[in-house]
PATOR-551631 format. One record per residue (C-alpha): z negated, y, x; residue in three letters. Coordinates in pm, whole numbers, plus 32768, in hexadecimal, padded with zeros to 4 digits. Example, Ala and Ser with C-alpha at 12.3 -4.5 7.8 and 13.67 -1.06 7.14 Angstrom:
BEGIN
7CF47E3E84CEAla7D367F968557Ser
// end
This chain:
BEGIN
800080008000Unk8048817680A2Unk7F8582988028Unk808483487F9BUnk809782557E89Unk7F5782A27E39Unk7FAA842D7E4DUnk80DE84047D7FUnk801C83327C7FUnk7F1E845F7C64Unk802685367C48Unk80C1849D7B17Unk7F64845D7A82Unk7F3285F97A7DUnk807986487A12Unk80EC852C7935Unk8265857E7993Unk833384B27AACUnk843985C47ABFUnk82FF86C67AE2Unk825085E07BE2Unk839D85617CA5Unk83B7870D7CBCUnk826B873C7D27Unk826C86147E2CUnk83B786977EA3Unk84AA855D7E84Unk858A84EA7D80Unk850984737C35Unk85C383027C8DUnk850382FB7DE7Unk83B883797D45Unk83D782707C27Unk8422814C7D39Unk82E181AB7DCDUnk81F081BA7C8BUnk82A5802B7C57Unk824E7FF17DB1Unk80E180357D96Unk80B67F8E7BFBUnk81757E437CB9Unk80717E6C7DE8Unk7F577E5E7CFFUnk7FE97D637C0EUnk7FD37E427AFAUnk809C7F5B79F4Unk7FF380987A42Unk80E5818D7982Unk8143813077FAUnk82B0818777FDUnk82EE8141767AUnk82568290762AUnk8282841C765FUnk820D84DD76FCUnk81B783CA7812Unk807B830677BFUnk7FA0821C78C4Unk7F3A80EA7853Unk7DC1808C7825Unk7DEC8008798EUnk7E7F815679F9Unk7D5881E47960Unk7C64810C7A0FUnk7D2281027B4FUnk7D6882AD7B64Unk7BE682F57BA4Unk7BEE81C47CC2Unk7D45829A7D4AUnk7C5483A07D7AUnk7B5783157E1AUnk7C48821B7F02Unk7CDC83697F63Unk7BC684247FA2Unk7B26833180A8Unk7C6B83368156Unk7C7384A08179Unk7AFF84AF81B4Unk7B32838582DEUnk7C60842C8383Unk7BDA8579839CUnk7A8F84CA8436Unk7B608418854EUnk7C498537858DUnk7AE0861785B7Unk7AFF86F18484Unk79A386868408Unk797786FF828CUnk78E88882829EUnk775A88AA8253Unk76A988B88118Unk76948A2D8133Unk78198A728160Unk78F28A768032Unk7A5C89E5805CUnk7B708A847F82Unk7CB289F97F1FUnk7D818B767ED8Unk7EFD8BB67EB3Unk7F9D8C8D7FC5Unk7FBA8D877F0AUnk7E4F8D827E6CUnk7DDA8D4C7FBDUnk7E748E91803BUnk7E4B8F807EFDUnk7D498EEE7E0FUnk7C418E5B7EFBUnk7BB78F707FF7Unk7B6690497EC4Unk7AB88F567E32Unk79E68EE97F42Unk798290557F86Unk792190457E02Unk78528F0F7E41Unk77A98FAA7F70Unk771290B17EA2Unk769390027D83Unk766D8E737DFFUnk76358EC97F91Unk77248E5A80AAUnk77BB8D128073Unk78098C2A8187Unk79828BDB813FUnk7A818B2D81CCUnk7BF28B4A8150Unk7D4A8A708102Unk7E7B8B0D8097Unk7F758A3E8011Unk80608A407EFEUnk7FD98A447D94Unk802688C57D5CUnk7F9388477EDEUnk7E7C891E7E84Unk7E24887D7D45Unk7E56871B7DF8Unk7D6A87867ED4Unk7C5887A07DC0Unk7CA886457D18Unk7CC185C47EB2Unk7B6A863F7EBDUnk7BE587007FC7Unk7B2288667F73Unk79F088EB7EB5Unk7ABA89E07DEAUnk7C068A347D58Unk7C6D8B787D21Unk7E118B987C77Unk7EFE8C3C7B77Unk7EFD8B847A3CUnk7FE68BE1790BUnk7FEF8B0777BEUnk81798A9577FBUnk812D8A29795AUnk7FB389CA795DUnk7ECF892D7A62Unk7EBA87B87A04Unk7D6D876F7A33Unk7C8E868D7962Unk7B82878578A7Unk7A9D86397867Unk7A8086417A0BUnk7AA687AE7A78Unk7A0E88F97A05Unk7AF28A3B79F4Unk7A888BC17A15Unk7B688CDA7996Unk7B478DE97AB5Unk7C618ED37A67Unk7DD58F107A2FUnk7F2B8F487ADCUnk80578FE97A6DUnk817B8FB27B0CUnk82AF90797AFCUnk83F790FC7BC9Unk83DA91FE7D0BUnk84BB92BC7DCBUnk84A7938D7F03Unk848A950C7E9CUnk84D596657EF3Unk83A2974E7F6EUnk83BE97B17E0BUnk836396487D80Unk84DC963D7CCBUnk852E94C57D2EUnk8673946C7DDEUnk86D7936D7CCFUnk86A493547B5FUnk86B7923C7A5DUnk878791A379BFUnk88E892017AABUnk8A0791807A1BUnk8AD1908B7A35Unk8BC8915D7B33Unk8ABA91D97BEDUnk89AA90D57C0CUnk8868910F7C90Unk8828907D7DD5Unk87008F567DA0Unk85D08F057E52Unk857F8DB57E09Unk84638C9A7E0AUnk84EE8B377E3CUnk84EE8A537D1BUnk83B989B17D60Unk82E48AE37D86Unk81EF8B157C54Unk82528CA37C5AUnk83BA8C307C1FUnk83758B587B18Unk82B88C907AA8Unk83D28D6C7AEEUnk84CD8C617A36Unk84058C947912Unk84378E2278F7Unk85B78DFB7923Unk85EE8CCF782AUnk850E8D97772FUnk859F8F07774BUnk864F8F9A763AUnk8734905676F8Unk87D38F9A77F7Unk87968FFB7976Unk88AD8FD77A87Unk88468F7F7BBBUnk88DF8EE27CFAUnk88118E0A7DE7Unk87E78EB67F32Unk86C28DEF7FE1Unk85D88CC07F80Unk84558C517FDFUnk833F8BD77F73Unk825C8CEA7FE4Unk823F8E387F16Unk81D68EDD805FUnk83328EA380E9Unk83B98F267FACUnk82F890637FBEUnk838090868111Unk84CA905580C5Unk849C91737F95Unk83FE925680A6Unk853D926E8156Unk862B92828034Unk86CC913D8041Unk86B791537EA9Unk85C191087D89Unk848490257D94Unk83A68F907C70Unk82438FB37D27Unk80D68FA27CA9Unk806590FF7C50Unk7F2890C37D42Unk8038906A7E94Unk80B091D47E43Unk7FA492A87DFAUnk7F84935C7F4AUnk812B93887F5EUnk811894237E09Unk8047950C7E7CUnk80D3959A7F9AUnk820F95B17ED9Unk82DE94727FAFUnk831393B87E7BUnk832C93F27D0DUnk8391933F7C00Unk84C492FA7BB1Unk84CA927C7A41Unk84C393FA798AUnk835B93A97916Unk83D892B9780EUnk82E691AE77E6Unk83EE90BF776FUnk8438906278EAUnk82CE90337947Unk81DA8EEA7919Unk80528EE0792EUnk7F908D8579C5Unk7E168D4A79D8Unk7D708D197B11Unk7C768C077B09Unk7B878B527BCBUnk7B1989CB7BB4Unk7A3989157C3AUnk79DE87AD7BFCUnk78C887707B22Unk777786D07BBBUnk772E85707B9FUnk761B849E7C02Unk774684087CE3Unk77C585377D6FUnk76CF86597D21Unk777787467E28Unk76E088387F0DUnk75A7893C7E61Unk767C8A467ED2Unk77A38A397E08Unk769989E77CF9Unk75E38B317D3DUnk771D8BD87D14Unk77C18B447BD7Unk76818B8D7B72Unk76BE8D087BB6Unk77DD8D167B43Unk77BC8C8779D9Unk76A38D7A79D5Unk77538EBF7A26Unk78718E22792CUnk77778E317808Unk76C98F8A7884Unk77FF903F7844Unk783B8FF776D8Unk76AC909B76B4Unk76ED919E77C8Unk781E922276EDUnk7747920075A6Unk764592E57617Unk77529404768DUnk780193C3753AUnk76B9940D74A2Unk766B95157563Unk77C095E77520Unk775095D273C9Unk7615961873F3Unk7686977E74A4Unk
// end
């Protein structure tokens, strides 16, 4: 058996969709299928009930998904032991973050933390949003912070992990500007005159984001692919220096927008813009795996300064009225 069985099984256990998970994994649906038979013939048993849809797993599948996670864990846990990266103390919290979480989204917030929880002992691993949730069911972090949106969601079971609203992003289109903050292109163009495109690659969750806006705009937008990653950074970059127009999380641009290098590019019309959640899991204590009192401490925290601020805006409510 080779452990990427095992990670492709999880995979398709999260997402319920071969196509999705054959994506997500990177090979061809045929090739990803061949290796989910490969692992229900090594263990002598159907895992996935193919008679149904979406895909189901079998009461084995069921059984034999929570033993995936564990098989995969100590493997993980015993390479990273023999290759000398010994599992970080109790006191150090490891988080699981996008790229572009972990370079917008994630100082703030631990500045925010440091004033109201104290410092907090972190240690960080960017990756993109679907390694980065495989990380959390590989047991592979403490915490993981992502975008979520209801047409592309985070597939993880809510029976096993607990989930924490923190905030919002918006994400819309950019362009460089003048020193006036007039932007250098403007949506839609036309279909003589296409506007040059920034884009993410087809297996970037902002693209799949950014595949959303186009397929649901009512006005059509004309665009011609310029340049392709993964990375929003890069994108930015590329926007920076004019190369044409970029779809970027409102927080990636905040500081350009400011000192007038980029504006955006879609006339204000909030047709061509989408908004995602950006949540935090964690895996909920057991008597089996209880996790570290740190990362206790601080879901602790954080549920509580979630339910202050219902009260907190109460109270000024009542006290507008009041005056």
């Amino acid at each position: 058996m080779e452990t990427k069985w095992l990670e492709d099984f999880i995979s398709l256990a999260e997402t319920r969709s071969f196509s999705r998970s054959a994506a997500l994994r990177h090979v061809t649906q045929p090739a990803f299928s061949r290796r989910i038979q490969s692992l229900e013939a090594w263990l002598g048993a159907d895992l996935i009930d193919r008679t149904s849809y979406p895909t189901r797993l079998t009461p084995a599948g069921e059984v034999f998904y929570e033993q995936a996670l564990e098989m995969l864990g100590q493997v993980n846990n015993a390479r990273a032991l023999l290759r000398g990266k010994r599992p970080t103390a109790h006191t150090t919290v490891d988080f699981a973050v996008p790229h572009t979480l972990s370079l917008t989204y994630m100082p703030k917030w631990i500045t925010e933390l440091k004033d109201g929880f104290g410092t907090l002992n972190s240690r960080l691993i960017a990756l993109n949003v679907h390694d980065a949730v495989m990380t959390m069911v590989e047991g592979g972090c403490d915490l993981l912070l992502c975008y979520h949106h209801p047409r592309q969601p985070v597939q993880l079971d809510a029976s096993r992990y607990d989930m924490l609203t923190l905030g919002s992003e918006t994400l819309r289109a950019y362009a460089r500007c003048n020193k006036s903050g007039v932007p250098s292109l403007l949506l839609p163009g036309s279909p003589k005159a296409p506007i040059p495109f920034l884009s993410y690659t087809s297996n970037a969750y902002l693209g799949r984001m950014v595949d959303m806006i186009l397929a649901d705009a009512e006005r059509p937008l004309f665009l011609e692919k310029r340049y392709e990653t993964d990375m929003a950074e890069g994108l930015k970059m590329m926007a920076l220096e004019g190369h044409g127009i970029a779809f970027l999380p409102e927080s990636a641009v905040t500081r350009e927008i400011k000192q007038k290098h980029l504006a955006r590019a879609d006339g204000g019309q909030p047709d061509w813009e989408l908004s995602m959640e950006i949540r935090l899991y964690r895996e909920r204590p057991s008597g089996q795996r209880p996790g570290k009192p740190i990362v206790s401490r601080l879901w602790e925290y954080l549920v509580e300064r979630r339910e202050a601020k219902p009260r907190n805006r109460k109270r000024r409510t009542a006290a507008g009225k009041a005056a």
